[in-house]
N, C-alpha and C positions, 0 to 999 in steps of 0.2 A: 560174715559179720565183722570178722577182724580184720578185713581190708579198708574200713572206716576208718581205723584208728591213727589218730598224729603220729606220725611217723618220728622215732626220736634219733635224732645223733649222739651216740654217746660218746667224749674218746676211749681208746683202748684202753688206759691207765684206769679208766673210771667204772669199764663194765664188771669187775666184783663189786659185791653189795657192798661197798663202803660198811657195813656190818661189821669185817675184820678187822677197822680200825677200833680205839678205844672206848666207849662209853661215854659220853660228856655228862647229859641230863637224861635221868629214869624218872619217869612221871606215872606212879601209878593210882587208879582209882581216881580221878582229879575230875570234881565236880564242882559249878558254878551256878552259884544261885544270882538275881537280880532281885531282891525283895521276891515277887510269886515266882517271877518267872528262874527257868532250868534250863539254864543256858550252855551248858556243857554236862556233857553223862559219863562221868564215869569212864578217861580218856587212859590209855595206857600206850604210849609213848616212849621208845629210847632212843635218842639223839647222837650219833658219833660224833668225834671230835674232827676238826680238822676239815669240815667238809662241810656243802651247802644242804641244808635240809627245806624243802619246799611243801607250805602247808597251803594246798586248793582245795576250793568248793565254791560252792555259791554265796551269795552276799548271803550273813547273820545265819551262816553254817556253824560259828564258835572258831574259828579260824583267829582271828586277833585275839580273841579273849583267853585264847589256850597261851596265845603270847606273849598277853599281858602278865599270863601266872607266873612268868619266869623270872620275871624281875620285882614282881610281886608289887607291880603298878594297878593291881585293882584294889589294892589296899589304898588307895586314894578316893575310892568311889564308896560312899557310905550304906549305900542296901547293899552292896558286892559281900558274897559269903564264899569263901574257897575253902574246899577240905578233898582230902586226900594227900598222898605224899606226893613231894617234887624234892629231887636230890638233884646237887652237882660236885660230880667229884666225891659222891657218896655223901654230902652233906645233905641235911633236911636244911632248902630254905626257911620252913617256918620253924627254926630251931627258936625260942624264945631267946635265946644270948645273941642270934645275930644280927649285926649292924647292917639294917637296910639302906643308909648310905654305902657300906661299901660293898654289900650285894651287887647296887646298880649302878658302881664302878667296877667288879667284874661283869656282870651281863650289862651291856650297851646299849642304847637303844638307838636307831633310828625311823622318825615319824614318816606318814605318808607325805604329810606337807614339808619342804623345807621348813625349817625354823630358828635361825640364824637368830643368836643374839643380838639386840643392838646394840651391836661395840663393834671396834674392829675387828680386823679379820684374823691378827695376832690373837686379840683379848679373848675371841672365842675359843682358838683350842688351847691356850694358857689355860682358862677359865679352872677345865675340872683339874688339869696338876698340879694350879697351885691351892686350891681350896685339901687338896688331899695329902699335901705335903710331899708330889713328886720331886719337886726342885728345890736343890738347896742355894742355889746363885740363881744369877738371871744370867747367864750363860748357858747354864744346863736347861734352864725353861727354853731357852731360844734352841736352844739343841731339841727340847722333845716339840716344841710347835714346826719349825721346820720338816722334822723327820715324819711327825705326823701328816703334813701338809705334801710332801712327796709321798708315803704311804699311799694316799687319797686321790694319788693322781692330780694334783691342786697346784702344784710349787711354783712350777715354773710360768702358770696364769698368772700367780696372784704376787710374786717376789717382791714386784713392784709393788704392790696396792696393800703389803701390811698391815699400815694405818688406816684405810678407808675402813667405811664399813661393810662389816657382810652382808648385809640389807640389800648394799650396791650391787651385789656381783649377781650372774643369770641364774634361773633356776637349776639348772641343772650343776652347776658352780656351788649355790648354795648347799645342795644335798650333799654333794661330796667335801664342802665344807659340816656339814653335821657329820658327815662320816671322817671326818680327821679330830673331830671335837671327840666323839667317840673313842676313839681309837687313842688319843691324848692320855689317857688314865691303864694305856694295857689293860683289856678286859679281856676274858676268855672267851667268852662268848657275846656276839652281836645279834641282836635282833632288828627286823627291817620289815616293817609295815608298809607293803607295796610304794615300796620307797622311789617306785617310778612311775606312778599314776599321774603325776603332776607333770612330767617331763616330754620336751619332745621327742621323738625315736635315735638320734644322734646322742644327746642326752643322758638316755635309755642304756644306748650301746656302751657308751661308755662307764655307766654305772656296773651293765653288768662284766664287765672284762674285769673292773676294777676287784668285784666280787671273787672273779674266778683265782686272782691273783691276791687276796684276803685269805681266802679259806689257807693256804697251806701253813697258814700259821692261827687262826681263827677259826672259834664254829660258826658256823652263821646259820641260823633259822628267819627265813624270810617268806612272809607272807602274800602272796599275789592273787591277782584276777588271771591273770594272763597265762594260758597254759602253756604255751610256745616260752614265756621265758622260764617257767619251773623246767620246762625239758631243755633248753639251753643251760641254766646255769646250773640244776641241784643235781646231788648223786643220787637222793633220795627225797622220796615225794608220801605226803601223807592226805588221804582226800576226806574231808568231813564235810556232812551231810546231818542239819538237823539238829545240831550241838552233839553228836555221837561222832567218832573216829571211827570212819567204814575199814579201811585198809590203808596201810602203808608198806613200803617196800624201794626198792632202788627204782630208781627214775623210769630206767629203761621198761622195766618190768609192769609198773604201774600202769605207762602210757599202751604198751604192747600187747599185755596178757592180763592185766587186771582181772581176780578173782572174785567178784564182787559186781552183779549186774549195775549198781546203782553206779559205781565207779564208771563204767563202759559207757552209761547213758548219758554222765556229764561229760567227758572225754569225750563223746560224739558227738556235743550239741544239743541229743535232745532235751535235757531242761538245764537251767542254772544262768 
């Protein structure tokens, strides 16, 4: 039976459980309501720092919605009811004192779709450090749009094109443009909504390199369909089924030995 299974490459550096690093986000008890519907059960969840966390399943498994709890973007959707605790850094997000502006300027977000402001390509990662009061000159804003814009793998496309807008540039341009907008405000944590479903496989490659080369200073929790890129890029892979969290654990482990029959059956193809 286990000859089936995706066979993962892991580097050396990466096969400990990435467990041994820090703790970022503890999520425990974390349930979602949609008006009737129960959309997440009761999720228990802890995220290291530092490193790619990959959450797969099948479409409306609760995979984005456990996502959205972290930046506490379901607080925009009005039947959306979330309870249980979510900490980072041992803080309760829902702490009543805290400012969910700058919540979701530490956790990041990027969409599945590109979504480039329309402005230029400076005025979008300007965007969130000057509304937050990263920069004090327009000097040091060109210092953090820059540095973000090489962060992002982006610089040396777009040097030229500044002024243009981001609208103009390809998809796969665009996304790593939203991932330099991100990245603009220092957050600690990124989240990414199969942020390469739109893309073509060139595209793709390059988003995910980009990722691998993020994490050593970033947590990133990134959502996918695609199980070939959770074992490419995460150390650690979490698989939900149903609105429930079946199992999580290090990537390798997940893909190879999974404890969990439902886990083996998605991992194999036969449903999802």
């Amino acid at each position: 039976m286990m000859n089936t299974m995706v066979h993962v490459e892991v580097p050396a550096a990466d096969r400990g459980p990435a467990a041994d690093r820090a703790i970022k986000v503890v999520a425990r008890g974390v349930n979602v309501h949609y008006g009737e519907k129960h959309a997440l059960h009761d999720v228990d969840l802890d995220i290291p720092e530092r490193a790619v966390t990959a959450l797969i399943g099948p479409s409306g498994c609760g995979k984005s919605t456990f996502l959205r709890c972290l930046n506490r973007m379901n607080d925009t959707i009005p039947v959306a009811r979330v309870t249980g605790r979510i900490e980072i850094d041992g803080h309760d997000i829902h702490d009543p004192e805290l400012d969910v502006v700058q919540l979701r300027a530490r956790v990041g977000m990027v969409f599945q779709k590109p979504n480039p402001f329309p402005k230029s390509v400076y005025e979008n990662v300007a965007y969130g450090p000057r509304i937050h009061g990263l920069a004090r000159t327009k000097g040091e804003l060109d210092e953090i749009v820059v540095s973000s814009l090489r962060r992002a793998g982006l610089y040396e496309e777009v040097k030229d094109r500044l002024a243009d807008s981001g609208t103009g540039l390809s998809g796969g341009q665009q996304q790593r443009l939203c991932i330099a907008r991100a990245i603009a405000v220092s957050p600690e944590v990124i989240l990414m909504d199969e942020p390469c479903s739109a893309l073509d496989p060139i595209a793709t490659a390059k988003i995910e390199e980009l990722m691998d080369e993020l994490r050593e200073n970033f947590t990133i929790i990134i959502v996918t369909h695609s199980m070939q890129q959770a074992a490419r890029v995460s150390q650690r892979t979490a698989f939900f089924h149903l609105g429930s969290l079946v199992e999580e654990g290090p990537t390798e482990t997940i893909f190879t030995t999974p404890k969990d029959r439902r886990t083996l059956d998605y991992i194999t193809g036969r449903f999802g």
